[in-house]
N, C-alpha and C positions, 0 to 999 in steps of 0.2 A: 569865347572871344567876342568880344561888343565892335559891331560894323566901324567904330572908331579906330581898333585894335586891328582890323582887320585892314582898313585903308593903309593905315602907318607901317605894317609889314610890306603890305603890297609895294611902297611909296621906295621903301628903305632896299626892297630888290632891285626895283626899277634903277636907282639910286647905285647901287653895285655894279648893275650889267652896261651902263651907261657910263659907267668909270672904266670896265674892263673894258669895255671899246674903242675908249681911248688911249686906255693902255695896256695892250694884249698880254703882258704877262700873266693875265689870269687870277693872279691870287688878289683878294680885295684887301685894300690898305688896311682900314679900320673896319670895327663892326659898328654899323650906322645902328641908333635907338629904333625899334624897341626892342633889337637884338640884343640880349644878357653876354654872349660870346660867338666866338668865330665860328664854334662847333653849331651852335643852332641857327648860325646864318647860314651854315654850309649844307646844312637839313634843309632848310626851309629851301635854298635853291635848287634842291635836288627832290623836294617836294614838289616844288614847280613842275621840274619835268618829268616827273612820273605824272602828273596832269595833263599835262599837253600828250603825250605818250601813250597813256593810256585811252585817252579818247579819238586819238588816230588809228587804235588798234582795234578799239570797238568798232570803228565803223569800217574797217576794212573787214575785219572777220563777220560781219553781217552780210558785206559784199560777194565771200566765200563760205557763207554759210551751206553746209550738206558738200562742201570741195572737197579733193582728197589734199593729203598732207600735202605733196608741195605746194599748190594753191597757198594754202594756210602758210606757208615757211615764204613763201612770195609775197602775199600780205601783211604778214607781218615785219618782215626786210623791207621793205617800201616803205610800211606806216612809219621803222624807227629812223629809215634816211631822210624820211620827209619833214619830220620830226627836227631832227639832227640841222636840217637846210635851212628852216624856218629859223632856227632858234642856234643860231652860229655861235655867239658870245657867250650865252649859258651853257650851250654843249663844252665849248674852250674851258670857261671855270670850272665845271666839272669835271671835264679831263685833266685840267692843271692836277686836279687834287685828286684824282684816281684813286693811288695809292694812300688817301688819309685813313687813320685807322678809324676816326670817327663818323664816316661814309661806310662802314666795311655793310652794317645793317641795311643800307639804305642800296647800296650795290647789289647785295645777297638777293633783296627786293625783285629789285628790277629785274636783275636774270632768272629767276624764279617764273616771273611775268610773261617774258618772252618768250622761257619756252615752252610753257604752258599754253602761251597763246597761239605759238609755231607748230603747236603739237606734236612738239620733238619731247616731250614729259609727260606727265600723269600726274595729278593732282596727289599730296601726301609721298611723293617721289620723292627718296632725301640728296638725291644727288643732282632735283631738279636746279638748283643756283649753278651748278659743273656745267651741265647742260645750255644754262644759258650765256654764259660766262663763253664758254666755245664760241656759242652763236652771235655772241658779240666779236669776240674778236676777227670772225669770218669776215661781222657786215664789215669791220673796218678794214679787212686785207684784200677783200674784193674792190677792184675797181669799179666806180658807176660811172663810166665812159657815157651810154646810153641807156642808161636806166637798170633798174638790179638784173645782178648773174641769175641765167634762169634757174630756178627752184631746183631743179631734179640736182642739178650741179651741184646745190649749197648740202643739200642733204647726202648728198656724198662725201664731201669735205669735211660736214660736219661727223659724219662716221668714222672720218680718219682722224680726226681729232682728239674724239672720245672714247676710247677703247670698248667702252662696255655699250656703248648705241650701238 
C-alpha cells in the first residue's frame, strides 16, 4: 500500500465516523473510495480498533508486568474501557454490526487478544475466542460508576460464566 493509498483509507474512515456522529444509527450509508465494499470498510474499521486497543494493552501490561492475574484482568479491563471512551463512535459502529457475519474473523481476533492478554487463556487455547467473548460481555455488564470492578470480582464472574475456567 503507497503512503497515497494509505492517506485515502485513513481519510475515507475518518469520513465514516464523522458521518456516524451525526447520525448515530451506526451503520455507514455508502462505502466511501478506496473501499471495494462495505465488508472491507467494516474490516478496516475494526482494524482501527484493534490498533488503538492493542497499544493500550501493551502498555498497561508493561505497567503490570511480573502482577498476578487480577492485576493483569484490571489492566486489561481499564486498557479496553479506556479504549471504548476515547473512541465512542467507532465503538457504536462496531457494536451496530456485532453480529455481521463478515466481522465474525475480526471479533474471534480480538477476544482471543484479551484473554490472552487478561491471562484468563494460554496461548494455542482453542477456546481462547469463548474466553474472551465472556470477558467482553463482563466489561460491558459491569458498571464503571468509578472506575473498573475490582479484578478479584471480574475473575469470579468470569468463572461463572464459563464453565470449563
Amino acid at each position: 500500500m503507497s503512503w497515497n493509498d494509505f492517506h485515502q483509507r485513513q481519510h475515507a474512515i475518518q469520513s465514516v465516523l464523522d458521518a456516524a456522529r451525526r447520525d448515530p444509527s451506526g451503520a455507514p450509508a455508502t462505502t466511501p473510495p478506496p473501499f471495494t465494499d462495505r465488508t472491507e470498510l467494516l474490516r478496516a474499521l475494526h482494524y482501527k480498533w484493534t490498533q488503538l486497543l492493542t497499544g493500550r494493552i501493551g502498555i498497561a501490561l508493561v505497567e503490570t508486568e511480573d502482577s498476578p492475574l487480577d492485576d493483569r484482568v484490571q489492566a486489561v479491563t481499564t486498557a479496553w474501557r479506556r479504549t471504548a471512551a476515547e473512541n465512542p463512535v467507532l465503538r457504536a459502529v462496531l457494536d451496530h454490526h456485532d453480529t455481521d457475519p463478515d466481522l465474525r474473523e475480526c471479533r474471534e481476533r480480538e477476544h482471543r487478544l484479551l484473554a490472552l492478554a487478561a491471562g484468563l487463556a494460554e496461548p494455542g487455547e482453542s477456546d481462547a475466542d469463548r474466553v474472551g467473548a465472556a470477558f467482553v460481555r463482563l466489561l460491558r455488564a459491569t458498571p464503571d460508576a468509578s472506575g473498573p470492578a475490582p479484578a478479584a470480582c471480574q475473575v469470579n464472574r468470569l468463572r461463572r460464566l464459563i464453565p470449563s475456567f
